[in-house]
C-alpha positions as CSV (number, residue, x, y, z in Angstrom):
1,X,-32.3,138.2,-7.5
2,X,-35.7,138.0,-9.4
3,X,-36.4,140.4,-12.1
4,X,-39.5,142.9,-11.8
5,X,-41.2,143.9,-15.1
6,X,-43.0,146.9,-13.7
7,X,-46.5,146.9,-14.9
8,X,-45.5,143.5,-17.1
9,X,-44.0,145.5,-19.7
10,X,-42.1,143.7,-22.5
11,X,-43.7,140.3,-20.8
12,X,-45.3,138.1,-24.0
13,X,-47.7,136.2,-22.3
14,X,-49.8,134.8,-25.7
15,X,-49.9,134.5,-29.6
16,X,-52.6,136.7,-31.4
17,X,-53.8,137.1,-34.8
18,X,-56.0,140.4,-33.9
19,X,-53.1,142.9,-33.3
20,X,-49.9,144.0,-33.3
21,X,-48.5,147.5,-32.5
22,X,-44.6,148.2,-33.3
23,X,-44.4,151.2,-31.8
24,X,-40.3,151.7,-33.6
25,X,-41.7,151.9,-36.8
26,X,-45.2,153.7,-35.9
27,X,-47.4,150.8,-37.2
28,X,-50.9,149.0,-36.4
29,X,-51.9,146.0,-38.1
30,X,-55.4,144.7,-37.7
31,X,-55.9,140.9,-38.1
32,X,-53.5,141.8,-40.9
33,X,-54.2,144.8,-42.2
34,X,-52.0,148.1,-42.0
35,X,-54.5,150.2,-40.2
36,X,-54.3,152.5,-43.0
37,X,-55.8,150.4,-45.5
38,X,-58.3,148.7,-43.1
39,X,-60.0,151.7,-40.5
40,X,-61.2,154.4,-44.0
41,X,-62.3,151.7,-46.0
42,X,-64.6,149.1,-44.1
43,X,-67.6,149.3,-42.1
44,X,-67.5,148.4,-38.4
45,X,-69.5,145.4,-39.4
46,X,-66.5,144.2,-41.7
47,X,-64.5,144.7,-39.1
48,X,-66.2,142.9,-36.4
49,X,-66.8,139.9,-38.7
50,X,-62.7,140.1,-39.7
51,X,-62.0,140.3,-35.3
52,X,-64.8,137.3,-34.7
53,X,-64.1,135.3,-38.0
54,X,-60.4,136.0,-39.2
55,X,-61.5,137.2,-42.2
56,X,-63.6,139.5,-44.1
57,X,-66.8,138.6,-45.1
58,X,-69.0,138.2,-48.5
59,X,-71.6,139.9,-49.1
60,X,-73.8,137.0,-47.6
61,X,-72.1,137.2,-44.2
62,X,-72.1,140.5,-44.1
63,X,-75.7,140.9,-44.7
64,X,-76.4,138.5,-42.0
65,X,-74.0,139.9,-39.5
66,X,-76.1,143.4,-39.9
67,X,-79.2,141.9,-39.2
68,X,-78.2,139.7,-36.1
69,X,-76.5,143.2,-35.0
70,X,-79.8,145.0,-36.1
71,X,-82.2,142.8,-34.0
72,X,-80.4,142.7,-30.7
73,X,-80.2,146.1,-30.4
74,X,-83.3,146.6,-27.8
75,X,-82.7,146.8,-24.7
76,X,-84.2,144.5,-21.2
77,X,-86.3,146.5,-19.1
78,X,-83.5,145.9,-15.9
79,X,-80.9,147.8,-17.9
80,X,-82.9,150.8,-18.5
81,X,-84.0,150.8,-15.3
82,X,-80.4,150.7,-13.9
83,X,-79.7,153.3,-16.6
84,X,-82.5,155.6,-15.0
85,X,-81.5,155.4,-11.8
86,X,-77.9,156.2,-13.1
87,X,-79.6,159.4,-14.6
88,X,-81.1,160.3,-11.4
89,X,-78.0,160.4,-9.4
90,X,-75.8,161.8,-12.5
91,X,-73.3,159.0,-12.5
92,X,-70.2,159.6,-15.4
93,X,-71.5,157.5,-18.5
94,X,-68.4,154.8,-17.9
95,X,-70.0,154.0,-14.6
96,X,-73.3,153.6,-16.4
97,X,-72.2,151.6,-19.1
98,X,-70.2,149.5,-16.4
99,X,-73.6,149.1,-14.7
100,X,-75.7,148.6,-17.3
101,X,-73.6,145.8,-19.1
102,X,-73.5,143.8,-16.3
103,X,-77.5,143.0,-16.1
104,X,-77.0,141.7,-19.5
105,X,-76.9,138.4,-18.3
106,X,-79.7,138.2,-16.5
107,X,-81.6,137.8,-20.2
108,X,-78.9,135.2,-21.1
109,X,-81.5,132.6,-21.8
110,X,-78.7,130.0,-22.8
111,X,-76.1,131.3,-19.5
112,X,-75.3,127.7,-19.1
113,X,-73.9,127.0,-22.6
114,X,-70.4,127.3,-23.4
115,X,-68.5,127.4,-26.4
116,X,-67.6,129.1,-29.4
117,X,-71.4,129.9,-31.0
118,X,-72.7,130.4,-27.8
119,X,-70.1,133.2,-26.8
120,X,-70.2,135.1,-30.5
121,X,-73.9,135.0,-29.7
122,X,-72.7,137.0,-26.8
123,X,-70.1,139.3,-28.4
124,X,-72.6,140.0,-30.8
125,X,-75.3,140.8,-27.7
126,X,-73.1,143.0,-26.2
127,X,-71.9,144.9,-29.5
128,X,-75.5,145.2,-30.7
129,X,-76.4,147.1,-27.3
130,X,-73.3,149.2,-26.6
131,X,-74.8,152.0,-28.8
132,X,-78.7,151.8,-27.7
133,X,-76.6,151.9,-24.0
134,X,-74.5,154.6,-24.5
135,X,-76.5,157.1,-26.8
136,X,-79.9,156.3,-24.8
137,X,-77.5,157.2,-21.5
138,X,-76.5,160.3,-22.8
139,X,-80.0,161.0,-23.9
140,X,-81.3,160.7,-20.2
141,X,-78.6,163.0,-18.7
142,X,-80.2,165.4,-21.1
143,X,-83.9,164.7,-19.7
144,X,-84.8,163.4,-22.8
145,X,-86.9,161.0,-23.9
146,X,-85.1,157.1,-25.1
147,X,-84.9,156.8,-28.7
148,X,-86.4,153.2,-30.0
149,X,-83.9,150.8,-31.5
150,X,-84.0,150.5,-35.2
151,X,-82.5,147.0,-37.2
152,X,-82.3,149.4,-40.7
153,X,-79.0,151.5,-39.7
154,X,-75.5,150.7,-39.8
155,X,-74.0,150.3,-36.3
156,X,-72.2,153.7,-36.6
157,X,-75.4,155.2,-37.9
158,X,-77.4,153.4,-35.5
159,X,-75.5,155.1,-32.6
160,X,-75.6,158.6,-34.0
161,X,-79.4,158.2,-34.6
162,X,-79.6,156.8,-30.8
163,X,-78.0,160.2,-29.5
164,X,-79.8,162.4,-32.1
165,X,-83.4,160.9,-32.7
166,X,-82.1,161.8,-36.5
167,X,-80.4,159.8,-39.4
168,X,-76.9,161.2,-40.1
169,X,-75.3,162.7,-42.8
170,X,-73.5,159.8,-44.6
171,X,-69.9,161.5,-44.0
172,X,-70.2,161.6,-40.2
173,X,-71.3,158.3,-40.6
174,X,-68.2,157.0,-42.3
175,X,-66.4,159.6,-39.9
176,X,-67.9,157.8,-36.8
177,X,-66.9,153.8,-38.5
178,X,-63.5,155.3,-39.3
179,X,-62.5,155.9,-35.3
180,X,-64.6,152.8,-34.1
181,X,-62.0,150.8,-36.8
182,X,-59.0,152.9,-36.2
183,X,-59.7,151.5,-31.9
184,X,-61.0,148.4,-32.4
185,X,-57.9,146.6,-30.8
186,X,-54.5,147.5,-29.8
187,X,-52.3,144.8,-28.4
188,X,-52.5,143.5,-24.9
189,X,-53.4,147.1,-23.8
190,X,-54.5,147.3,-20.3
191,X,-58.3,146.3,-20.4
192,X,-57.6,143.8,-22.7
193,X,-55.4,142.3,-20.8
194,X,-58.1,142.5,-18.3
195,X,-60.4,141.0,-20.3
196,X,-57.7,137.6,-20.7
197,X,-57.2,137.3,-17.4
198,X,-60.7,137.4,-16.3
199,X,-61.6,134.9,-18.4
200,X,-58.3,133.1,-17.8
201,X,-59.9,132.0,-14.8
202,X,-63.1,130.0,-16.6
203,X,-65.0,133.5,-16.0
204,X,-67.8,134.5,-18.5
205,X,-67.8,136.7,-21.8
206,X,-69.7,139.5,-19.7
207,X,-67.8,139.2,-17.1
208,X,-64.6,139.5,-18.6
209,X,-66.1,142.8,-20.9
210,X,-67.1,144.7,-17.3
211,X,-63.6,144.6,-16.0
212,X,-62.0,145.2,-19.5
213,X,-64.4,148.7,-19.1
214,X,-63.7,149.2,-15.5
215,X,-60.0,149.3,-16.8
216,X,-60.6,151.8,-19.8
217,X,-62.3,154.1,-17.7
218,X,-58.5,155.1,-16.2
219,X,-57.4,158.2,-17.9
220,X,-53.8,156.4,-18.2
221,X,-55.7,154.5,-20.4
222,X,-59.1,155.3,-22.3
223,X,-60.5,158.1,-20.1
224,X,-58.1,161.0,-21.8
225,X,-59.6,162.3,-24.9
226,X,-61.8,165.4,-23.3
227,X,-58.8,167.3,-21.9
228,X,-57.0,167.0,-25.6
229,X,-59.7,168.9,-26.7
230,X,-60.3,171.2,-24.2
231,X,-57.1,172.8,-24.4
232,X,-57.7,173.7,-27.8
233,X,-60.4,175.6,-26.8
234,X,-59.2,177.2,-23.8
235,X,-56.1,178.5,-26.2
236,X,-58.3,179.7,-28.7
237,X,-60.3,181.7,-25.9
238,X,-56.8,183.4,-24.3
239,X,-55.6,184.2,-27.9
240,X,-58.9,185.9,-28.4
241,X,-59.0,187.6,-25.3
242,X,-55.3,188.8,-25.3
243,X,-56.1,189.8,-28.9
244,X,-52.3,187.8,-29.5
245,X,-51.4,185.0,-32.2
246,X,-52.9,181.7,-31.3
247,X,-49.4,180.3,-32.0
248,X,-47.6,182.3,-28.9
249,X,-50.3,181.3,-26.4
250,X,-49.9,177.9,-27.5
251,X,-46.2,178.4,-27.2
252,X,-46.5,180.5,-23.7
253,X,-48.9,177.5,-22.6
254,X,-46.9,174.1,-23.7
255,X,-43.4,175.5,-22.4
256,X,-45.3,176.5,-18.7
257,X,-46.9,173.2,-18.5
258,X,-43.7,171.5,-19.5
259,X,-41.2,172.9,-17.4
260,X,-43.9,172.6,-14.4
261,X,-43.7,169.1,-14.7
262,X,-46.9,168.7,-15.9
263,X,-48.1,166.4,-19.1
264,X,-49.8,167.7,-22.2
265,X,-52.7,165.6,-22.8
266,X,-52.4,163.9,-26.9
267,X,-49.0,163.6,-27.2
268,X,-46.7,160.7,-26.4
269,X,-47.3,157.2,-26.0
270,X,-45.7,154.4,-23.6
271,X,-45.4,151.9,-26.7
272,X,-45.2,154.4,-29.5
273,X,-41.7,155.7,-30.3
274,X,-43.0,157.9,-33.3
275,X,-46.1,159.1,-34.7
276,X,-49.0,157.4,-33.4
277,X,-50.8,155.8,-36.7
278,X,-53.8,156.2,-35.5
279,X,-53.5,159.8,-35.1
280,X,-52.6,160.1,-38.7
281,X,-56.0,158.0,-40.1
282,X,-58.3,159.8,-37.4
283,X,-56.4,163.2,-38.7
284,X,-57.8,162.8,-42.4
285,X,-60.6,161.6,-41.0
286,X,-61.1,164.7,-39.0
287,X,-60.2,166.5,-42.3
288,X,-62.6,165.2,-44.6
289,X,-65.5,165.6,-41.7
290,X,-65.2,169.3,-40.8
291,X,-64.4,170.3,-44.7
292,X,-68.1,168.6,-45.1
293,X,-69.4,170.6,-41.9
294,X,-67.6,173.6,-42.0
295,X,-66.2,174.1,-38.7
296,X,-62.7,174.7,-40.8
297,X,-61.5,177.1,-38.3
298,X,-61.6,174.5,-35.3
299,X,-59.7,172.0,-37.2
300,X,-57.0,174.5,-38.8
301,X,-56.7,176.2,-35.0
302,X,-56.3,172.5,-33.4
303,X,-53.5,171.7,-36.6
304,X,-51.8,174.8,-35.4
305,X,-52.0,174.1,-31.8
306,X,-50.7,170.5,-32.6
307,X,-47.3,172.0,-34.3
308,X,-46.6,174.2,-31.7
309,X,-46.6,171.8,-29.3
310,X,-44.5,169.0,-31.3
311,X,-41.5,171.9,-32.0
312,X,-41.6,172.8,-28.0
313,X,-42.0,169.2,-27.0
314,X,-38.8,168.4,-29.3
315,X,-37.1,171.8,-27.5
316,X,-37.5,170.5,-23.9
317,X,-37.4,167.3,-24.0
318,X,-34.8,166.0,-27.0
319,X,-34.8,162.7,-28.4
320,X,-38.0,162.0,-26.5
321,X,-40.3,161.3,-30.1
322,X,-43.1,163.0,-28.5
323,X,-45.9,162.7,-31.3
324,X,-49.3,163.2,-31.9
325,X,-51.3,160.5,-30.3
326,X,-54.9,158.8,-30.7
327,X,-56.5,161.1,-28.1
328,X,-55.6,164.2,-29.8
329,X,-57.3,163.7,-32.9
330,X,-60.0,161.5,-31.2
331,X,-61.8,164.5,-29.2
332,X,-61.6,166.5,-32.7
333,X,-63.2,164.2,-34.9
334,X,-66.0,163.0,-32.0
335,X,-66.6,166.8,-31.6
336,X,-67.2,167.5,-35.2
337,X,-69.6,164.6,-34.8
338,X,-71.3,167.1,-32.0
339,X,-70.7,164.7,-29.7
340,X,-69.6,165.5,-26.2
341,X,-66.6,164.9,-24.2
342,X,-68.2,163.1,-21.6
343,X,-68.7,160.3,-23.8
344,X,-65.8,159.8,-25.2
345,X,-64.0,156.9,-23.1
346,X,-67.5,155.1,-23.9
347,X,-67.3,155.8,-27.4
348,X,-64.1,154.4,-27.1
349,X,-65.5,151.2,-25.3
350,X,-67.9,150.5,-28.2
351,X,-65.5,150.2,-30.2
352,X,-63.0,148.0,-28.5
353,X,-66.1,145.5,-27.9
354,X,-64.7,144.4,-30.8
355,X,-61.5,143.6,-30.1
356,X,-62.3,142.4,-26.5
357,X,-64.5,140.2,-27.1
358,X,-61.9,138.5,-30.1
359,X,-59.5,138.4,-27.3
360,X,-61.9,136.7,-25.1
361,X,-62.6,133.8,-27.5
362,X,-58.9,133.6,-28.4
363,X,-57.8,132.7,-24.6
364,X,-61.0,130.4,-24.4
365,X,-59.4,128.4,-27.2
366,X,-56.2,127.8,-25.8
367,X,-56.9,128.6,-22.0
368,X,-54.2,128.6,-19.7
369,X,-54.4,130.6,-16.4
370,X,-52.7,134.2,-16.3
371,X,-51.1,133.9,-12.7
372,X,-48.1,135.8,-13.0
373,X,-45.7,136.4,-9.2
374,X,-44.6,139.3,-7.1
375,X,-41.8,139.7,-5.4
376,X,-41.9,139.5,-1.3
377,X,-41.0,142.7,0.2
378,X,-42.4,142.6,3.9
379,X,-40.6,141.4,7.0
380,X,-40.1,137.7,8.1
381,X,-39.6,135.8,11.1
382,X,-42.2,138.1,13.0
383,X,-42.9,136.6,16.7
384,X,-47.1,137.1,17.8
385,X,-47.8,139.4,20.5
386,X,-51.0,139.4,22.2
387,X,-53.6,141.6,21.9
388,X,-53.3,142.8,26.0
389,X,-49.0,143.5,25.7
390,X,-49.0,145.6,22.1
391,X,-47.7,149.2,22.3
């Protein structure tokens, strides 16, 4: 009788330097770093170069890394047109960034070379553009007018400038390079794995990045963070309209949900057994941002919110570990950024560029087709019947 790992899990299917999640003992590490020590303290920059490169660079590297990052930030006329026409019929900003990707290759003036420099020329393409992409999208939902790309600005900064049309305060920008560090990669999650088989196959760098964002757009996977956040705010608006404790609406709330069957969006994690780490960088993140903006009340509301529903999590369902997880804290630091919910999951996807694209040109040096089986369930022996004599 064969074995079925449902959905793969607990398959090892490669060796990686870039990650490795042991979700027993609550840790990350990051191409060797304890996420702790890696997501506060570098610049997305550093940590692209450290996912591409193995290492983090001097001063000279870095420098360079900016400025090649800096100059391929404009974008071909055919992606903002597919971007307008997104705008026009009000497409969710993961199908536009899907969309919009994907004509990157039509300005591939090199599409038929292959190999290591010509694919980090890619991966640093597609990095440089994710923000001009994402913030410019956001900007024509609004009716507003494209911001041009500037080479000056950090990448976090650049984005935040690309959805504003203004240079951010310096602690939203380390806010912003925090959570883009704390994502960057996480195992052989579900669009990375994507990404691996895709290019398994002898596919392209762009090709393999579509799918991998065509995977993260699932809310079992990267589409969640909104409704984390929007709860908060819904419980904040009962407790004020009841005129009760924000603590027993929150109770009232997570025990109803609960026993209904139903999930609460932040907490738990399939590989996580405790605490997600992440939560716990992006939580001091979130800390140090809204002390400097002073939204306190938000954040000390959402930390309240976030007990309540750990002690009835651990009531109802015993022994189950239900922590914080990455989306929780996520939608709370992005929205002290004043960014909105809707972009999120493609906030999200500029981050994990990062790690997909390091994935990508770990499989391309040491290839080997991802073809895994499944188990025949269907009938055999069937006899044909003709058309004319079927019932």
């Amino acid at each position: 009788m064969t074995d079925i790992a449902r959905g793969l899990e607990g398959v090892v299917l490669a060796e990686t330097r870039l990650s490795q999640v042991d979700g027993q003992a609550g840790k990350l590490t990051i191409a060797g770093f304890p996420l702790e020590e890696l997501a506060p303290n570098a610049t997305f920059e550093e940590t692209l170069h450290l996912m591409w490169y193995g290492r983090l660079p001097r001063q000279a590297e870095l420098d360079a890394l900016a400025d090649e990052l800096g100059q391929a930030r404009s974008l071909p006329a055919i992606t903002v047109e597919v971007m307008r026409s997104c705008a026009q019929k009000r497409m969710p900003p993961m199908d536009a960034l899907r969309m919009a990707v994907d004509t990157l290759s039509l300005v591939d003036a090199a599409a038929e070379e292959q190999g290591r420099p010509a694919n980090l020329r890619r991966a640093v393409a597609l990095a440089a553009r994710m923000p001009t992409i994402i913030g410019g999208y956001a900007r024509l939902l609004e009716g507003k007018a494209l911001v041009e790309p500037r080479a000056d600005l950090s990448h976090a900064g650049y984005f935040l400038y690309q959805r504003t049309g203004e240079e951010a305060d310096p602690a939203a920008v380390r806010g912003l390079e925090t959570y883009l560090n704390a994502v960057v990669d996480h195992g052989m999650n579900a669009s990375t794995f994507t990404a691996r088989v895709i290019v398994s196959t002898r596919s392209d760098l762009v090709s393999a990045v579509v799918g991998a964002i065509g995977a993260l757009k699932g809310p079992l996977h990267g589409g969640a963070p909104g409704p984390a956040l929007d709860t908060v705010f819904m419980l904040r608006r009962q407790a004020a309209d009841q005129g009760v404790r924000l603590e027993q609406v929150a109770e009232d709330w997570a025990r109803q949900t609960i026993e209904a069957g139903d999930r609460i969006m932040g907490f738990g994690h399939r590989v996580y057994k405790v605490r997600d780490p992440r939560a716990d960088v992006l939580a001091a993140a979130a800390a140090r941002l809204f002390e400097r903006t002073g939204d306190q009340a938000l954040y000390d509301d959402a930390r309240v919110v976030e007990k309540v529903f750990i002690a009835v999590l651990q009531d109802l369902k015993p022994g189950r570990n239900l922590s914080t997880n990455v989306e929780f804290y996520t939608a709370l630091l992005l929205h002290g950024l004043g960014l909105e919910s809707a972009i999120f999951s493609s906030i999200f996807a500029m981050a994990r560029v990062g790690g997909w694209t390091a994935h990508i040109l770990e499989q391309m040096e040491d290839n080997v087709l991802i073809r895994p089986r499944a188990k025949y369930v269907g009938e055999h022996n069937q006899k044909w019947v003709a058309l004319a004599e079927r019932g």
